[in-house]
PAKESE-299009 format. One record per atom (N, C-alpha, C, O): residue number from 1; atom name; x, y, z. Coordinates in nm, 2 decimals. Example, Ala and Ser with C-alpha at 12.3 -4.5 7.8 and 13.67 -1.06 7.14 Angstrom:
2
<pt><num>1</num><atomo>N</atomo><c1>1.32</c1><c2>-0.57</c2><c3>0.78</c3></pt>
<pt><num>1</num><atomo>CA</atomo><c1>1.23</c1><c2>-0.45</c2><c3>0.78</c3></pt>
<pt><num>1</num><atomo>C</atomo><c1>1.32</c1><c2>-0.33</c2><c3>0.78</c3></pt>
<pt><num>1</num><atomo>O</atomo><c1>1.42</c1><c2>-0.33</c2><c3>0.85</c3></pt>
<pt><num>2</num><atomo>N</atomo><c1>1.28</c1><c2>-0.22</c2><c3>0.71</c3></pt>
<pt><num>2</num><atomo>CA</atomo><c1>1.37</c1><c2>-0.11</c2><c3>0.71</c3></pt>
<pt><num>2</num><atomo>C</atomo><c1>1.29</c1><c2>0.00</c2><c3>0.79</c3></pt>
<pt><num>2</num><atomo>O</atomo><c1>1.34</c1><c2>0.11</c2><c3>0.80</c3></pt>
//
This chain:
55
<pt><num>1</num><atomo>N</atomo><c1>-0.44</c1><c2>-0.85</c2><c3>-0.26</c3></pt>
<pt><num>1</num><atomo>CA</atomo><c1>-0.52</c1><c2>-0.88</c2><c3>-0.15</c3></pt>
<pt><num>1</num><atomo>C</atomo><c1>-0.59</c1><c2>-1.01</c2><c3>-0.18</c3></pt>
<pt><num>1</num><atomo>O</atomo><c1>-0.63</c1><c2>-1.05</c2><c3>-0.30</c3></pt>
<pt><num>2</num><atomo>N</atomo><c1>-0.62</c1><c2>-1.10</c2><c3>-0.06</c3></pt>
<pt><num>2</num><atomo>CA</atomo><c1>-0.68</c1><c2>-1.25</c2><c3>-0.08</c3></pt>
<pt><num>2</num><atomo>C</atomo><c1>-0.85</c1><c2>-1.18</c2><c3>-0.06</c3></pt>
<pt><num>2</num><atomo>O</atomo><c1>-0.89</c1><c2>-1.07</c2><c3>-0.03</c3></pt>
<pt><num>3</num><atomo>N</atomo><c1>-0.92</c1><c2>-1.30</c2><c3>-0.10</c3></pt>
<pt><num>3</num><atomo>CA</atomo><c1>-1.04</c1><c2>-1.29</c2><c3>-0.12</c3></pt>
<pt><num>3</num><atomo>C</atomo><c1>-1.14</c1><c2>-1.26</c2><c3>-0.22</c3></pt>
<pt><num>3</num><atomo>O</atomo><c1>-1.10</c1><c2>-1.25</c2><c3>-0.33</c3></pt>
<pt><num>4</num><atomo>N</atomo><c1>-1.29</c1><c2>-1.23</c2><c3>-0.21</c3></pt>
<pt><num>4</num><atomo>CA</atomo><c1>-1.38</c1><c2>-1.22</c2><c3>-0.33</c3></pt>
<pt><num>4</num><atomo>C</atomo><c1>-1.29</c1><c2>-1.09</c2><c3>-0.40</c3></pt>
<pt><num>4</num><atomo>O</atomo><c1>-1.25</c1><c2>-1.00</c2><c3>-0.32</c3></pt>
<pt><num>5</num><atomo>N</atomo><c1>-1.25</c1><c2>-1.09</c2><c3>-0.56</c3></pt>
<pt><num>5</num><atomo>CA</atomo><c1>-1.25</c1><c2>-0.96</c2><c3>-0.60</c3></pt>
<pt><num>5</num><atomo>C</atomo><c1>-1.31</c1><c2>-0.86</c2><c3>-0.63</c3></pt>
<pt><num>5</num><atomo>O</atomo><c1>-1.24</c1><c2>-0.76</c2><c3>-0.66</c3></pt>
<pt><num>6</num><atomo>N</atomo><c1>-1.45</c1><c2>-0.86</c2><c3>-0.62</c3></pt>
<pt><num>6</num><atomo>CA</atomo><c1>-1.49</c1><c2>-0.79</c2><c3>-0.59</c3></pt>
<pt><num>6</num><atomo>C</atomo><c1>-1.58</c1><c2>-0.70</c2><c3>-0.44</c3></pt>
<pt><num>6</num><atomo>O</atomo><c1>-1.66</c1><c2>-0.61</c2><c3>-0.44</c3></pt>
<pt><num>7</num><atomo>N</atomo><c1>-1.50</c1><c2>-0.77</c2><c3>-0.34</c3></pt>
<pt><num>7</num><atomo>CA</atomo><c1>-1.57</c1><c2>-0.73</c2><c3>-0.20</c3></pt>
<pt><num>7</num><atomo>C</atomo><c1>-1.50</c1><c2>-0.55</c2><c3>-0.21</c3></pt>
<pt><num>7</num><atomo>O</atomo><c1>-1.40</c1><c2>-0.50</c2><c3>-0.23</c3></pt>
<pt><num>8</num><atomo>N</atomo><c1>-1.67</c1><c2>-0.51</c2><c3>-0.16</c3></pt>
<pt><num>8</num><atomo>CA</atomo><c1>-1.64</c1><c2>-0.33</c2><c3>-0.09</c3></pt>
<pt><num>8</num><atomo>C</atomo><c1>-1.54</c1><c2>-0.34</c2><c3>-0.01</c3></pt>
<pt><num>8</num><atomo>O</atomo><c1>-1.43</c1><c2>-0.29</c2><c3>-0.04</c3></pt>
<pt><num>9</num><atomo>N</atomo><c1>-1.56</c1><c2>-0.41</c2><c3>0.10</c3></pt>
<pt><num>9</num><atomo>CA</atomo><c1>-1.46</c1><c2>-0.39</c2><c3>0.22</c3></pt>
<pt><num>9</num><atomo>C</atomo><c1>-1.35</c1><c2>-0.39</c2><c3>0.19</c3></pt>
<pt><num>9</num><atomo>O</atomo><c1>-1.28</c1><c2>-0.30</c2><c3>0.24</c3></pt>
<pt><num>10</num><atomo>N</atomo><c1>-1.30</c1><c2>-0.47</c2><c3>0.09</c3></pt>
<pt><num>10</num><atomo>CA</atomo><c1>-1.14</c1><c2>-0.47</c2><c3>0.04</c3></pt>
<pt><num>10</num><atomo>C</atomo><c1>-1.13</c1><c2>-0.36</c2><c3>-0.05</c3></pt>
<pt><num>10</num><atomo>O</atomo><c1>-1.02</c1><c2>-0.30</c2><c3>-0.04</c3></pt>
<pt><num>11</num><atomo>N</atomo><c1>-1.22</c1><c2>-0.32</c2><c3>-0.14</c3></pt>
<pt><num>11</num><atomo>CA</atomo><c1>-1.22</c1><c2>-0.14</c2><c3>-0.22</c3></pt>
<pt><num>11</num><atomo>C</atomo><c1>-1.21</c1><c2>-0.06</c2><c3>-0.13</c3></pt>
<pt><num>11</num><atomo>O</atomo><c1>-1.12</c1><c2>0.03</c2><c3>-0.15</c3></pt>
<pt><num>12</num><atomo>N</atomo><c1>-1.27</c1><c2>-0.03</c2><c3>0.01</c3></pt>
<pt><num>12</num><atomo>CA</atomo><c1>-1.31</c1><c2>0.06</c2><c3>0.10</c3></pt>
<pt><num>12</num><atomo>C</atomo><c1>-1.16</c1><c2>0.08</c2><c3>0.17</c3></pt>
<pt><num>12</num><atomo>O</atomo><c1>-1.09</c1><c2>0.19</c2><c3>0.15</c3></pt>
<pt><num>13</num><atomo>N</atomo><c1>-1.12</c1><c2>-0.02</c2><c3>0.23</c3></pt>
<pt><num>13</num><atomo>CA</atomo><c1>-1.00</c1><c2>-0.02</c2><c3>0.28</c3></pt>
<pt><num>13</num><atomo>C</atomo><c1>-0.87</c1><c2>0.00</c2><c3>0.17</c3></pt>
<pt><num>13</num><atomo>O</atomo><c1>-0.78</c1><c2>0.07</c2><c3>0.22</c3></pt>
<pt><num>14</num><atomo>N</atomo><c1>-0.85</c1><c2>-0.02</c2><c3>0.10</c3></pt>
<pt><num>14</num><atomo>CA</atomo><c1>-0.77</c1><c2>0.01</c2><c3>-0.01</c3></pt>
<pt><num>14</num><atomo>C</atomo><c1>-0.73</c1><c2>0.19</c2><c3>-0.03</c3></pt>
<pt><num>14</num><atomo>O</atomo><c1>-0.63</c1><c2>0.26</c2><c3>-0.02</c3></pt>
<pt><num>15</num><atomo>N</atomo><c1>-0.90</c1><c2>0.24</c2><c3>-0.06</c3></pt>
<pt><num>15</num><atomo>CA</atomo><c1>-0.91</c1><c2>0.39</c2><c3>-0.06</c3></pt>
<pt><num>15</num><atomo>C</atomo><c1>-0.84</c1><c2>0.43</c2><c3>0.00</c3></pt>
<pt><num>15</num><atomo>O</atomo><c1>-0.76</c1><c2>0.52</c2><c3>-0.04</c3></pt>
<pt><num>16</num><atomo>N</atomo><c1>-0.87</c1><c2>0.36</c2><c3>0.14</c3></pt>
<pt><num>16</num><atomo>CA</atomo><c1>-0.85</c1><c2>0.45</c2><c3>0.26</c3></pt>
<pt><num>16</num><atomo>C</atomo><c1>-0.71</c1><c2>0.46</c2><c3>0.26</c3></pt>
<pt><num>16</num><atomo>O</atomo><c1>-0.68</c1><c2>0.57</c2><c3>0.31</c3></pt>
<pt><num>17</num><atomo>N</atomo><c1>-0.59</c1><c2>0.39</c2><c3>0.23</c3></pt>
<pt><num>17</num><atomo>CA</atomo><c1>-0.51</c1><c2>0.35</c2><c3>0.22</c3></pt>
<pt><num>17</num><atomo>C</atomo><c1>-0.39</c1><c2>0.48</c2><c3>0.11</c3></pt>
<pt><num>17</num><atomo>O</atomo><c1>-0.28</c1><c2>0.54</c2><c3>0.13</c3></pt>
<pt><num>18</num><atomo>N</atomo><c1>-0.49</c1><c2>0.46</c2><c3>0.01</c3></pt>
<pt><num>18</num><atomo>CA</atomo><c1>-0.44</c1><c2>0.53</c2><c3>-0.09</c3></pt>
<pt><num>18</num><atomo>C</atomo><c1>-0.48</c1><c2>0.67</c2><c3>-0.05</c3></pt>
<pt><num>18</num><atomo>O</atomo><c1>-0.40</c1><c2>0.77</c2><c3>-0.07</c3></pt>
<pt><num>19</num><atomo>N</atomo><c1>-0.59</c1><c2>0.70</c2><c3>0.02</c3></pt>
<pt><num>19</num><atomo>CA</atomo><c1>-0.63</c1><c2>0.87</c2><c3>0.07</c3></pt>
<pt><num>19</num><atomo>C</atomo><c1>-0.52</c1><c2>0.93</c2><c3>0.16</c3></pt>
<pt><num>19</num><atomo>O</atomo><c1>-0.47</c1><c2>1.04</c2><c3>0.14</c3></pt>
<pt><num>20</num><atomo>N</atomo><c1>-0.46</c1><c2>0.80</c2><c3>0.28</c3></pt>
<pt><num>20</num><atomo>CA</atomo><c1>-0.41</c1><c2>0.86</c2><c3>0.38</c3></pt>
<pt><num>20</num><atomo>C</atomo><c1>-0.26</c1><c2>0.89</c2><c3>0.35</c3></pt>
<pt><num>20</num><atomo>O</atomo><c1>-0.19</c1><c2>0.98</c2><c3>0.40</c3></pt>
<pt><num>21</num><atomo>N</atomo><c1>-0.21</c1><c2>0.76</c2><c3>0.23</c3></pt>
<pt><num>21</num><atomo>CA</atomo><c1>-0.11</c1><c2>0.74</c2><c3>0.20</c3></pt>
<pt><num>21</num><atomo>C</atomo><c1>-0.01</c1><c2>0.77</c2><c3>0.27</c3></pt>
<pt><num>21</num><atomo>O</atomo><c1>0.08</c1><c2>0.84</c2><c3>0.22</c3></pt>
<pt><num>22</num><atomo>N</atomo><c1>0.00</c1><c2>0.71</c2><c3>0.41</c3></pt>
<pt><num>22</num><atomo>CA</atomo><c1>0.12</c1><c2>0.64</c2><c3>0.53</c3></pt>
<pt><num>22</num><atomo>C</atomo><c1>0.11</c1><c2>0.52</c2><c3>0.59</c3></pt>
<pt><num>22</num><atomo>O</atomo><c1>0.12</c1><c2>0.49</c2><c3>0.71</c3></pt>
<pt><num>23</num><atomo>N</atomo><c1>0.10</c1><c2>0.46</c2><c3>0.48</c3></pt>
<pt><num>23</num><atomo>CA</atomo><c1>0.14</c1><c2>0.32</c2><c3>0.50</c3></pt>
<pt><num>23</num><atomo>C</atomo><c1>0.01</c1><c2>0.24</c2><c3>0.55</c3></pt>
<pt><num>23</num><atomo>O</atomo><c1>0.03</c1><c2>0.13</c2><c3>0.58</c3></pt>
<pt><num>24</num><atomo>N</atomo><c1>-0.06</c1><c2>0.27</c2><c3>0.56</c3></pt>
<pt><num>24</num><atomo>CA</atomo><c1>-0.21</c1><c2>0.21</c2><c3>0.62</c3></pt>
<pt><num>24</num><atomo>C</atomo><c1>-0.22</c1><c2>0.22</c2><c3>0.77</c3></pt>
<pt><num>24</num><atomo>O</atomo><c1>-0.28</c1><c2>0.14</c2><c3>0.84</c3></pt>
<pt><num>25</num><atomo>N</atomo><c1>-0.17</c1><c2>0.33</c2><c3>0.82</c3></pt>
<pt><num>25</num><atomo>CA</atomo><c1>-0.17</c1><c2>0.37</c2><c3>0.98</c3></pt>
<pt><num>25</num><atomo>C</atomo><c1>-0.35</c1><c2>0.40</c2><c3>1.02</c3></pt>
<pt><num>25</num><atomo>O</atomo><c1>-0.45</c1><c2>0.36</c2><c3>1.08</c3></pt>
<pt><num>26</num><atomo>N</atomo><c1>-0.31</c1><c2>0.50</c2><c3>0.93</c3></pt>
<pt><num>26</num><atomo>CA</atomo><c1>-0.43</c1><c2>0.59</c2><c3>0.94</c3></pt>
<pt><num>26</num><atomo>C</atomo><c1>-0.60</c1><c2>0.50</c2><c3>0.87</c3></pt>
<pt><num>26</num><atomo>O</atomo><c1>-0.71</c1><c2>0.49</c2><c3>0.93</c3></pt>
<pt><num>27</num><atomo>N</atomo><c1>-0.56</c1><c2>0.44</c2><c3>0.76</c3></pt>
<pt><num>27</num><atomo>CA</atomo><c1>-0.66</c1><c2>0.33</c2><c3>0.74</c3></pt>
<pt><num>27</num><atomo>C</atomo><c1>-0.70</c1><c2>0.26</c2><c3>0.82</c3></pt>
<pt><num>27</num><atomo>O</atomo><c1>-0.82</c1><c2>0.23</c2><c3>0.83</c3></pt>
<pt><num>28</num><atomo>N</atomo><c1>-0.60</c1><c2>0.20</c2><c3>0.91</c3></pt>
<pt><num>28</num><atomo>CA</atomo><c1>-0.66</c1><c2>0.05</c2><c3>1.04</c3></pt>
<pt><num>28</num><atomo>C</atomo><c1>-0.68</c1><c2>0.18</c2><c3>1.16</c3></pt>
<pt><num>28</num><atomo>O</atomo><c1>-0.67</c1><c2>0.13</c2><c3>1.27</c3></pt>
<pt><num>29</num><atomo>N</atomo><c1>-0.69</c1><c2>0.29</c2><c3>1.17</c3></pt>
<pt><num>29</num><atomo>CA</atomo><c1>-0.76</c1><c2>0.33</c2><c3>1.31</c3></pt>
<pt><num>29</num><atomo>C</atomo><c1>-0.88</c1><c2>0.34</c2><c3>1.25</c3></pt>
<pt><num>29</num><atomo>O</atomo><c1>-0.98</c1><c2>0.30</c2><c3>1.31</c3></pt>
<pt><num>30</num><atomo>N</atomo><c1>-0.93</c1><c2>0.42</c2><c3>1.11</c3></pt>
<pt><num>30</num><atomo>CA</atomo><c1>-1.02</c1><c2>0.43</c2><c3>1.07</c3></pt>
<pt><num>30</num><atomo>C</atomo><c1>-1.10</c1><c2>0.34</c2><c3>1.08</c3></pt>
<pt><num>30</num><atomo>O</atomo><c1>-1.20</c1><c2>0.36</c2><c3>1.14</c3></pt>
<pt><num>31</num><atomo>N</atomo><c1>-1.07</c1><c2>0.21</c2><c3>1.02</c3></pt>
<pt><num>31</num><atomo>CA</atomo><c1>-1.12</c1><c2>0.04</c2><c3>1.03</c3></pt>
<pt><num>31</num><atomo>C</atomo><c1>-1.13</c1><c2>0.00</c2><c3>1.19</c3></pt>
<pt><num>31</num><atomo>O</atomo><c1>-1.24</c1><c2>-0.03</c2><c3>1.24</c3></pt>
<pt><num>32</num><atomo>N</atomo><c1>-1.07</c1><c2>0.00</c2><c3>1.24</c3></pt>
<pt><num>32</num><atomo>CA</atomo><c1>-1.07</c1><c2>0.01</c2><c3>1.41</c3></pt>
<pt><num>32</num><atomo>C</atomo><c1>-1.19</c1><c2>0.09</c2><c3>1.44</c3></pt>
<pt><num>32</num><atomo>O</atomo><c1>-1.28</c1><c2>0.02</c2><c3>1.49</c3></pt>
<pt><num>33</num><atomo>N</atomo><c1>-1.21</c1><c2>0.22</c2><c3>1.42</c3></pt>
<pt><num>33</num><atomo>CA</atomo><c1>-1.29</c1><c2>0.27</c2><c3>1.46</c3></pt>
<pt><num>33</num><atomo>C</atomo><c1>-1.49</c1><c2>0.24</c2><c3>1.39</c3></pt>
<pt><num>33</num><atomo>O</atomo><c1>-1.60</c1><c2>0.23</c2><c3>1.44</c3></pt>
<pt><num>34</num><atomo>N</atomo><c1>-1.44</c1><c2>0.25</c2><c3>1.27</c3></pt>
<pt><num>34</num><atomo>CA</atomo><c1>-1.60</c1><c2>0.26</c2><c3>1.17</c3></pt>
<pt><num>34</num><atomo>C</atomo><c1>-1.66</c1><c2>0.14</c2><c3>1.14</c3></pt>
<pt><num>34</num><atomo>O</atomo><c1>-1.78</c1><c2>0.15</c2><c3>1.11</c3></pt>
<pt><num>35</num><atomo>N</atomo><c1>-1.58</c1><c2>-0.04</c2><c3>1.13</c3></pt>
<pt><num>35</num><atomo>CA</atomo><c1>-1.59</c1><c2>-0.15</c2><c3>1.11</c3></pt>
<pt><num>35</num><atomo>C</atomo><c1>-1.65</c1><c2>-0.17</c2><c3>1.25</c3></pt>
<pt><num>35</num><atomo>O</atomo><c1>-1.58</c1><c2>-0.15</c2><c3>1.35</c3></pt>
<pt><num>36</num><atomo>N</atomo><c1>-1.81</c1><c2>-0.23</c2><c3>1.25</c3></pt>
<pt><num>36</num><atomo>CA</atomo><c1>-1.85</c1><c2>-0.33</c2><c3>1.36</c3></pt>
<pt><num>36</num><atomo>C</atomo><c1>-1.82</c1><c2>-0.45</c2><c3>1.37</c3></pt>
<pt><num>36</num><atomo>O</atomo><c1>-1.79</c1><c2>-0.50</c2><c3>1.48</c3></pt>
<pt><num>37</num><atomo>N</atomo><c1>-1.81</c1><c2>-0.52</c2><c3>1.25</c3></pt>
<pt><num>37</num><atomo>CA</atomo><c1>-1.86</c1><c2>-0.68</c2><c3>1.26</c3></pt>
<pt><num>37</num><atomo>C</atomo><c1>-1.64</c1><c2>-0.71</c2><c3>1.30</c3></pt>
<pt><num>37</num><atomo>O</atomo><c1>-1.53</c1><c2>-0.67</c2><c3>1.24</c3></pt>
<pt><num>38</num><atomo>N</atomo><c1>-1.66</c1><c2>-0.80</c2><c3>1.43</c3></pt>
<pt><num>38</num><atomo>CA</atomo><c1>-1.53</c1><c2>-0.79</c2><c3>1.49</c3></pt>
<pt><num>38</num><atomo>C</atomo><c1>-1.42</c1><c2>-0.93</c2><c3>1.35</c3></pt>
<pt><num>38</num><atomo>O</atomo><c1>-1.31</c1><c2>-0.92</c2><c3>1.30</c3></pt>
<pt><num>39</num><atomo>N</atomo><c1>-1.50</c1><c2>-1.00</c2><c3>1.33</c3></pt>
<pt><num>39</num><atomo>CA</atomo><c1>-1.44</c1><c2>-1.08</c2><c3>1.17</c3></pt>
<pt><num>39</num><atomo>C</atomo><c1>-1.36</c1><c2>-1.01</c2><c3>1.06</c3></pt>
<pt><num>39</num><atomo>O</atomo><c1>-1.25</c1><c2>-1.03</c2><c3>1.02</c3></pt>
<pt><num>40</num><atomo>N</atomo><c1>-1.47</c1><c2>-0.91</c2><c3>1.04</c3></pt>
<pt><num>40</num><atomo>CA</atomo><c1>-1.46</c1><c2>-0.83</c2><c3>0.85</c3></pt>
<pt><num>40</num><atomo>C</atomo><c1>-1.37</c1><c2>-0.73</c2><c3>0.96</c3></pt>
<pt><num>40</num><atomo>O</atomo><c1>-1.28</c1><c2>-0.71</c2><c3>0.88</c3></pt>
<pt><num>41</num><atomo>N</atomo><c1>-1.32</c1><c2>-0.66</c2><c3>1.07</c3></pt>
<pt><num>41</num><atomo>CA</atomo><c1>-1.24</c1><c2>-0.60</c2><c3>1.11</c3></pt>
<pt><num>41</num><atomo>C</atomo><c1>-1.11</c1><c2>-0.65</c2><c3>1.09</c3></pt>
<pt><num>41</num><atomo>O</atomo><c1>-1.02</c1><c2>-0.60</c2><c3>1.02</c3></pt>
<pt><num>42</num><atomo>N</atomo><c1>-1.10</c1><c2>-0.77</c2><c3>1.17</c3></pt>
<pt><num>42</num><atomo>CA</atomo><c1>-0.98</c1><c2>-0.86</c2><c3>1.14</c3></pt>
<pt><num>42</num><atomo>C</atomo><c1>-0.92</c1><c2>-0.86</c2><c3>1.01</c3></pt>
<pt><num>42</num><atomo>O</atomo><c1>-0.80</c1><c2>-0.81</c2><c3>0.98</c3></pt>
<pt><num>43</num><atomo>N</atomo><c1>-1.02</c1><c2>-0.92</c2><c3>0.92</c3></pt>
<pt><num>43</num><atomo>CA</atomo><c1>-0.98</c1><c2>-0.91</c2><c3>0.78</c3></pt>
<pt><num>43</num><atomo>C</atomo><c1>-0.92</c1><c2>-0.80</c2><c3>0.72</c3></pt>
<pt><num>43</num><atomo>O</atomo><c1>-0.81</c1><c2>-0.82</c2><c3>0.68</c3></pt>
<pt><num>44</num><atomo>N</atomo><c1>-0.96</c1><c2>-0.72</c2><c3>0.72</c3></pt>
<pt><num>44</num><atomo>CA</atomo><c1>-0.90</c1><c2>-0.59</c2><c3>0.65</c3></pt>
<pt><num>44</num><atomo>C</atomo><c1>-0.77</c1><c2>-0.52</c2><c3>0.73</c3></pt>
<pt><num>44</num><atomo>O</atomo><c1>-0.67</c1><c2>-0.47</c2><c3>0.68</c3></pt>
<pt><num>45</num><atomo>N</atomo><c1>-0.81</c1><c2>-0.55</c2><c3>0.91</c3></pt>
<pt><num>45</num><atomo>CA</atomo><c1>-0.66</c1><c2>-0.48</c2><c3>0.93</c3></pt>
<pt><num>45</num><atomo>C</atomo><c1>-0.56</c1><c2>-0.60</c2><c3>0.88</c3></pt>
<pt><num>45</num><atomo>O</atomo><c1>-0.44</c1><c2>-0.57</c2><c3>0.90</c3></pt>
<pt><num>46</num><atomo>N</atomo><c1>-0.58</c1><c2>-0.72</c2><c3>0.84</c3></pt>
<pt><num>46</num><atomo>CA</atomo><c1>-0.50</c1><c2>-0.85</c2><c3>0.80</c3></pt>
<pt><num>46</num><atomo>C</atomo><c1>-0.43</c1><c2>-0.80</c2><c3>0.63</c3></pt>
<pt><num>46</num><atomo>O</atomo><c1>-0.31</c1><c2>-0.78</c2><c3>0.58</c3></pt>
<pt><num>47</num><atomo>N</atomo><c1>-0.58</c1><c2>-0.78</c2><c3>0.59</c3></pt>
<pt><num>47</num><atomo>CA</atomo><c1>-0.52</c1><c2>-0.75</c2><c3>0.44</c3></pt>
<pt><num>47</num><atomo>C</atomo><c1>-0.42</c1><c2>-0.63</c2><c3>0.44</c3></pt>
<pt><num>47</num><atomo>O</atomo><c1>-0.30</c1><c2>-0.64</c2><c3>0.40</c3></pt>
<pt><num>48</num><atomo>N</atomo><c1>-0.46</c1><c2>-0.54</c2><c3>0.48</c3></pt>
<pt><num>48</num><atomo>CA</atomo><c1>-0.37</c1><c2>-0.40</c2><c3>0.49</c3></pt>
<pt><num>48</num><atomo>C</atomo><c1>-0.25</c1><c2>-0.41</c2><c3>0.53</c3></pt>
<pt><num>48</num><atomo>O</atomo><c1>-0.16</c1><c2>-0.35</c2><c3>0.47</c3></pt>
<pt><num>49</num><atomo>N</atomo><c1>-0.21</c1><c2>-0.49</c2><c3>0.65</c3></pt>
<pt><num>49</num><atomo>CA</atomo><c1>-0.04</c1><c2>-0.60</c2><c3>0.67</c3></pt>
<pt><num>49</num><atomo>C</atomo><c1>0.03</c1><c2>-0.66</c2><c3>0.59</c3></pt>
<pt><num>49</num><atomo>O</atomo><c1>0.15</c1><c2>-0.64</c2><c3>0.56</c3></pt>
<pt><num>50</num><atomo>N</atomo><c1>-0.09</c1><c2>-0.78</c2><c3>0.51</c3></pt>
<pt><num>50</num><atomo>CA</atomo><c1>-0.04</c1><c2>-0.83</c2><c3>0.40</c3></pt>
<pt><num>50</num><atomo>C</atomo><c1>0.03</c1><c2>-0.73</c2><c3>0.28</c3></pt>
<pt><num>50</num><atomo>O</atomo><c1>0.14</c1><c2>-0.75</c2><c3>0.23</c3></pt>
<pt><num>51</num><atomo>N</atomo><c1>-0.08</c1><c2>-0.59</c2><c3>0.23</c3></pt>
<pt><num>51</num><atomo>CA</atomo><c1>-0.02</c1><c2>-0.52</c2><c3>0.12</c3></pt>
<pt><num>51</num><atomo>C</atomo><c1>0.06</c1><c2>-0.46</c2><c3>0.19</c3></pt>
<pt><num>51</num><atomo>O</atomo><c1>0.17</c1><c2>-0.49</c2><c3>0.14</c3></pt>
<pt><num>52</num><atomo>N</atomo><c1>0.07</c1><c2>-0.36</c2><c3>0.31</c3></pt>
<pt><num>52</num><atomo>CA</atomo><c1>0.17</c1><c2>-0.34</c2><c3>0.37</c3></pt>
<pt><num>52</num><atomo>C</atomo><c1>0.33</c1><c2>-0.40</c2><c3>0.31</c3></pt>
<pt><num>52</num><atomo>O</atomo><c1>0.43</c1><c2>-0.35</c2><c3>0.26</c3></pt>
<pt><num>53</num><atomo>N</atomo><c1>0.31</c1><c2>-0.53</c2><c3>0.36</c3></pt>
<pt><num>53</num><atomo>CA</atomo><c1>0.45</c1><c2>-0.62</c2><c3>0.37</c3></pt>
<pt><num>53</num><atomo>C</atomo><c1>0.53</c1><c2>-0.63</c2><c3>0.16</c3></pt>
<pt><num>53</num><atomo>O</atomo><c1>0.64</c1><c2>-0.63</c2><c3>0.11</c3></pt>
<pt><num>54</num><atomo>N</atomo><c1>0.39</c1><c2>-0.63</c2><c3>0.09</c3></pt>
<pt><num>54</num><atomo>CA</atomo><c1>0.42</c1><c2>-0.67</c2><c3>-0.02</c3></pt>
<pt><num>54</num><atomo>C</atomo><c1>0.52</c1><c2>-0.56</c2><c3>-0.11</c3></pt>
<pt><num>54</num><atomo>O</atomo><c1>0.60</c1><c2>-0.59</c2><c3>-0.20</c3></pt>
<pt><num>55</num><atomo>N</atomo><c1>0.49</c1><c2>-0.43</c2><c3>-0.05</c3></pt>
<pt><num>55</num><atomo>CA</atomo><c1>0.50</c1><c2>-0.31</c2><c3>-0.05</c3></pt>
<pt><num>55</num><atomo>C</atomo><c1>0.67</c1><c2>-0.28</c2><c3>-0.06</c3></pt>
<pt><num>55</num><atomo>O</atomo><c1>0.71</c1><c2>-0.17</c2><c3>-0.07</c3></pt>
//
């Protein structure tokens, strides 16, 4: 994932990732739903594409 290495948002979404473990479906509604700031939303359902793809 791009960005600070140590940003929550990028640990947070990762989790989530690893909890739901299907592909990050279930992470970006989560993120969709619990993420306000409409930016740091983008980002993460971005990053989650990115590892997605790397995947």
């Amino acid at each position: 994932m791009t960005g600070c290495a140590n940003c929550v948002w990028l640990e947070y979404a990762e989790k989530l990732s690893r909890y739901y473990q299907d592909g990050g479906e279930e992470a970006a509604k989560q993120i969709n739903e619990r993420v306000t700031d409409p930016n740091m939303k983008a980002f993460l359902l971005h990053e989650l594409r990115m590892k997605k793809q790397q995947s």
